[in-house]
C-alpha positions in Angstrom: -24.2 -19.6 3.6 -21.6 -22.1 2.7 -18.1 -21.5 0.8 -17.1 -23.6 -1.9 -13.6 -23.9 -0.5 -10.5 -22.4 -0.3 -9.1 -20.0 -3.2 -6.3 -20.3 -5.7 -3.6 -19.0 -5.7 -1.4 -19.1 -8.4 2.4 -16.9 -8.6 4.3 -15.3 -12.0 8.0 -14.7 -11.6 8.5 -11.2 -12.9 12.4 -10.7 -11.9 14.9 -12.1 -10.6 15.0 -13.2 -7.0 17.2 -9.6 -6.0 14.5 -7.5 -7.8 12.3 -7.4 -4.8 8.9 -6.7 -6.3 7.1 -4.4 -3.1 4.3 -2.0 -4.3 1.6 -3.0 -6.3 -1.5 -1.1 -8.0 -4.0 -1.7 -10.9 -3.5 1.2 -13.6 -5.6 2.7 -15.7 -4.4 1.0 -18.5 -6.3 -2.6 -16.8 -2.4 -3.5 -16.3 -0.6 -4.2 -13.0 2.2 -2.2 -12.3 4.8 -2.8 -9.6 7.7 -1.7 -7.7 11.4 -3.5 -7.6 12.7 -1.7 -4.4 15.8 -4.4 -4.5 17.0 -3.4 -8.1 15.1 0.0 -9.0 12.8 -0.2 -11.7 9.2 -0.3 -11.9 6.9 -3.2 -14.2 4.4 -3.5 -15.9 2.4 -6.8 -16.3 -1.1 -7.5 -18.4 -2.2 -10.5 -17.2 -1.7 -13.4 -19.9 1.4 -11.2 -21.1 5.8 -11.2 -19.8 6.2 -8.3 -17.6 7.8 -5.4 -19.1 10.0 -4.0 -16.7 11.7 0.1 -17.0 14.7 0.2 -15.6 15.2 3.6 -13.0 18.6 4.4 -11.0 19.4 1.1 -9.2 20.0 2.5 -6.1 16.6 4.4 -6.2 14.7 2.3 -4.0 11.0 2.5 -5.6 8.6 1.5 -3.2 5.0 2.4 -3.7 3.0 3.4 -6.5 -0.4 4.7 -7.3 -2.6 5.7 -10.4 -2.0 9.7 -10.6 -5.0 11.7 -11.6 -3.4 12.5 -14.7 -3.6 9.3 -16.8 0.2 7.8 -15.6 1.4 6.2 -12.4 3.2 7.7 -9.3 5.8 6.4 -7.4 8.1 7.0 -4.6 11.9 6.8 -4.4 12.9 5.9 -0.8 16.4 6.2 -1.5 17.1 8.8 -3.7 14.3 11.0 -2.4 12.4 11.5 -5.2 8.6 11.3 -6.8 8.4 9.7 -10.0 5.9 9.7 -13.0 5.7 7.3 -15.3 3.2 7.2 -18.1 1.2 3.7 -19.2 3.7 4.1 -22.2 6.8 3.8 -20.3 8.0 7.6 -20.3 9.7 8.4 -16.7 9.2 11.8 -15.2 11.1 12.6 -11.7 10.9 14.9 -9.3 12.8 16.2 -6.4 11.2 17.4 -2.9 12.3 20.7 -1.0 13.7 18.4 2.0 16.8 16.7 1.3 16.4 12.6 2.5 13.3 13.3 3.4 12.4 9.2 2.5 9.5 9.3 0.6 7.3 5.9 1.4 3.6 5.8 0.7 1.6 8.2 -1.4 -1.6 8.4 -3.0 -4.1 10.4 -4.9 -6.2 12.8 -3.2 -9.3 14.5 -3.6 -7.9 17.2 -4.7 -6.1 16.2 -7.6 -2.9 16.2 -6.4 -0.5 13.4 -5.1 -0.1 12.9 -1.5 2.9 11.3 0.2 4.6 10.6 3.5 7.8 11.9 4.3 9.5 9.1 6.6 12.7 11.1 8.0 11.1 14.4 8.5 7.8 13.6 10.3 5.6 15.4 7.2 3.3 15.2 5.2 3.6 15.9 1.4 1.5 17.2 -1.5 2.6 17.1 -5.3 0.9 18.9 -8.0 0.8 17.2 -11.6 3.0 20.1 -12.3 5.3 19.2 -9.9 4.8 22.4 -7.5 5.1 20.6 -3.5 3.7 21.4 0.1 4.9 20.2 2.9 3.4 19.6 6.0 5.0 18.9 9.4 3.7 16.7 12.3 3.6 17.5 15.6 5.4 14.5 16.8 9.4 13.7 16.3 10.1 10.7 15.2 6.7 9.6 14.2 7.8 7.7 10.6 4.7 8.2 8.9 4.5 5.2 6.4 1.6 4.3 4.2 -1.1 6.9 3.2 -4.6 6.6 1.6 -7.5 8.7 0.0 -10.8 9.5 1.8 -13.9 11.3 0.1 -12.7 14.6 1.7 -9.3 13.6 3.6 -6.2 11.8 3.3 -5.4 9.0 6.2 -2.0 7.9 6.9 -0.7 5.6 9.4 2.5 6.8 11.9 4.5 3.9 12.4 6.4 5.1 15.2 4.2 7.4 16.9 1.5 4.5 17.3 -1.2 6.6 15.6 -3.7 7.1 12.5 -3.8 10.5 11.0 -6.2 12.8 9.3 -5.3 15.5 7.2 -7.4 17.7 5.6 -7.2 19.6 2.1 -6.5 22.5 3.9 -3.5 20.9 5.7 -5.7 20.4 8.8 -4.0 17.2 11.1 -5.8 15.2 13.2 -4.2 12.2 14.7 -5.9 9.2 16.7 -4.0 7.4 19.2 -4.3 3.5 19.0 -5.5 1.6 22.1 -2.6 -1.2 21.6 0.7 -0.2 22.4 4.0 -0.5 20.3 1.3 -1.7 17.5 3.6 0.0 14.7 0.8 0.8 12.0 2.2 0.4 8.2 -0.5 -0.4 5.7 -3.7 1.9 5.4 -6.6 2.1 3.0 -10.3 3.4 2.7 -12.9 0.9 2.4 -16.7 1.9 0.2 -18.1 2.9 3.1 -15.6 5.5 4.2 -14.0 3.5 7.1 -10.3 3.1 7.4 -8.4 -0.3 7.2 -4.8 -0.3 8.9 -2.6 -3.1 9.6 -0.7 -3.5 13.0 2.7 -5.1 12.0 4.1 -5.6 16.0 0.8 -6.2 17.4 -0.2 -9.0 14.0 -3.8 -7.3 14.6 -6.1 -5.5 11.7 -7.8 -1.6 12.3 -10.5 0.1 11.7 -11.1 3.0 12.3 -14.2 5.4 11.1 -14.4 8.4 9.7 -15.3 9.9 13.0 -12.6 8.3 14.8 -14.1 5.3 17.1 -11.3 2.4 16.6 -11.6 -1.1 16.7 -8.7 -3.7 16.6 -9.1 -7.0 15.3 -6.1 -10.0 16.3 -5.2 -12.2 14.3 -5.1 -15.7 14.4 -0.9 -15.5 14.5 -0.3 -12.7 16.2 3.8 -13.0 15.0 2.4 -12.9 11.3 3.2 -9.3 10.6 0.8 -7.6 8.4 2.4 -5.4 6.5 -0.1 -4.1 3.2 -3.9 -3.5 3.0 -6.6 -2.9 0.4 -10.4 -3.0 0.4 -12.4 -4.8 -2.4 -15.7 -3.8 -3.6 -17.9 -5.5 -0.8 -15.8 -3.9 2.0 -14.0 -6.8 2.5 -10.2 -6.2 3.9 -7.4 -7.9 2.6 -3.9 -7.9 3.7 -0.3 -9.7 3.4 1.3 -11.1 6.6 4.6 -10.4 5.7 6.5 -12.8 9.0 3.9 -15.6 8.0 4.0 -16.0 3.9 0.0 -15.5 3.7 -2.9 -13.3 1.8 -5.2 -12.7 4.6 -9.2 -11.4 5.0 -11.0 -9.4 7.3 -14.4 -9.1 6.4 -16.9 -6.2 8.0 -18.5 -8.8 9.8 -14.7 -9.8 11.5 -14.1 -12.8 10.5 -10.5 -13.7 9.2 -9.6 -15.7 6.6 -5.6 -16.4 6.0 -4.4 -18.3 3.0 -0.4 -19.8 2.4 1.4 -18.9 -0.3 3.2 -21.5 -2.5 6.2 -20.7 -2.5 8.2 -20.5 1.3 9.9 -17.5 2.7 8.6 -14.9 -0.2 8.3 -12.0 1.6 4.7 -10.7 0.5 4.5 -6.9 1.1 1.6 -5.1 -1.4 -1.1 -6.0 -2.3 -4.4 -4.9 -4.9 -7.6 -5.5 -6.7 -6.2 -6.6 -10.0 -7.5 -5.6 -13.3 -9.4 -9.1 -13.4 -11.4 -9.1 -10.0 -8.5 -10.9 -8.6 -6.1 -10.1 -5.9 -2.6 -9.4 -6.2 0.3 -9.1 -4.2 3.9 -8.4 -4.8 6.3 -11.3 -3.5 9.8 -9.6 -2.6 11.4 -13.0 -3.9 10.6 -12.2 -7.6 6.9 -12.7 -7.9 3.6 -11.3 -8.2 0.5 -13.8 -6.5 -2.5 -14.0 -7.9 -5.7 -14.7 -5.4 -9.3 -15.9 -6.3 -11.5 -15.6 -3.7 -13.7 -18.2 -3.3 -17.4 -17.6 -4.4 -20.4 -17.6 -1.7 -23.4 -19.8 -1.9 -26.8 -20.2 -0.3 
């Protein structure tokens, strides 16, 4: 098998250098839509097109956001404590949670129909109805910071930044959570791959997870171990793909563990999410003011 070299990578200013573009997730509308955590609004961009960007409450503090199971996109609001909705037409929807600074970070779709979220400053777990009714579920460890959070076939996975651990939970609110075997390794990213198994990255420890559905772990170093992964997604060949946030790259991780990383043009941009675009391609949000676009390079016999 040979490669045919390395991919392209190409970037799109979509705000201003304060914006601070951070989540980023394909909608069902075959647009990107993105986070500005910096200046508080949330874009939209069809590839080809200008971004379209809806303004929220500056001080809001979007971070990540998810296709709902309703048609629109959710999001959270780290600093104002908040879910939002906002449909592929624009329309913003928010809601507030029972816990005041609670610190909403990660959330996802579940199974169940219902959005799923992490609650950073109260060690819980959330669950939002379309409707807007919520559950919370508590941890059993203080101080925890559960981050980033991810849908299984029959669970929701979620990383605990603080508490060193991958968790389970249930649709019944069931919580199982997995210790990892490298200390201080201060999980952030999560998500599922095709095959059911769980991808995590290891910001302290610059190492990538796995971890199946059963629970056996394995940790995978990369080749900078100060690099920082920060994001994760899986593409359709079970292929792991992440942003090193200390070391301006788009890395790979395929199921066979070999790593791939790739610079970034532009120095210093602070990649944080990242996602199978609408186009095949991979996307990640640049906190600088851009979103990078990633071809992988095609396989050969």
């Amino acid at each position: 098998m040979t490669s045919a070299g390395p991919p392209a990578i190409e970037e799109y200013v979509v705000s201003g250098r304060d914006g601070g573009p951070y989540g980023i997730t394909t909608g069902p509308d075959g647009a990107l839509w993105f986070t500005l955590v910096q200046s508080g609004g949330i874009g939209r961009l069809l590839p080809g097109q200008q971004p379209v960007i809806h303004q929220l409450d500056p001080g809001s503090g979007p971070t990540v956001i998810t296709p709902g199971p309703d048609g629109a996109l959710w999001f959270t609001e780290y600093r104002s404590h908040r879910i939002g909705r906002i449909t592929t037409e624009g329309q913003v929807t928010e809601f507030a949670l029972p816990s005041a600074s609670c610190g909403p970070f990660g959330i996802a779709s579940g199974p169940d129909g219902a959005l799923w979220f992490t609650e950073t400053a109260t060690d819980s777990i959330g669950r939002l109805t379309p409707d807007g009714t919520v559950t919370e579920y508590p941890l059993s460890r203080d101080g925890a910071f559960p981050s980033a959070i991810a849908a299984g076939q029959d669970a929701m996975w979620f990383t605990l930044n603080q508490a060193n651990a991958v968790g389970r939970i249930d649709m019944d609110g069931r919580i199982f959570l997995h210790d990892l075997p490298t200390d201080a390794a201060c999980p952030v990213g999560i998500a599922v791959g095709p095959d059911g198994d769980v991808w995590f990255a290891e910001i302290a420890a610059g190492q990538i997870g796995r971890i199946s559905p059963e629970g056996r772990i394995t940790e995978h170093p990369l080749p900078d171990r100060s690099s920082r992964p920060h994001a994760v997604t899986t593409d359709s060949r079970g292929t792991a793909w992440f942003t090193e946030w200390g070391a301006n790259r788009i890395g790979s991780l395929g199921t066979d563990g070999v790593v791939a990383v790739h610079d970034l043009p532009t120095p210093a941009s602070e990649p944080h999410g990242i996602t199978v675009g609408p186009d095949g391609a991979l996307w990640a949000a640049l906190e600088v003011g851009s979103l990078a676009r990633l071809v992988p390079a095609r396989r050969g016999s």
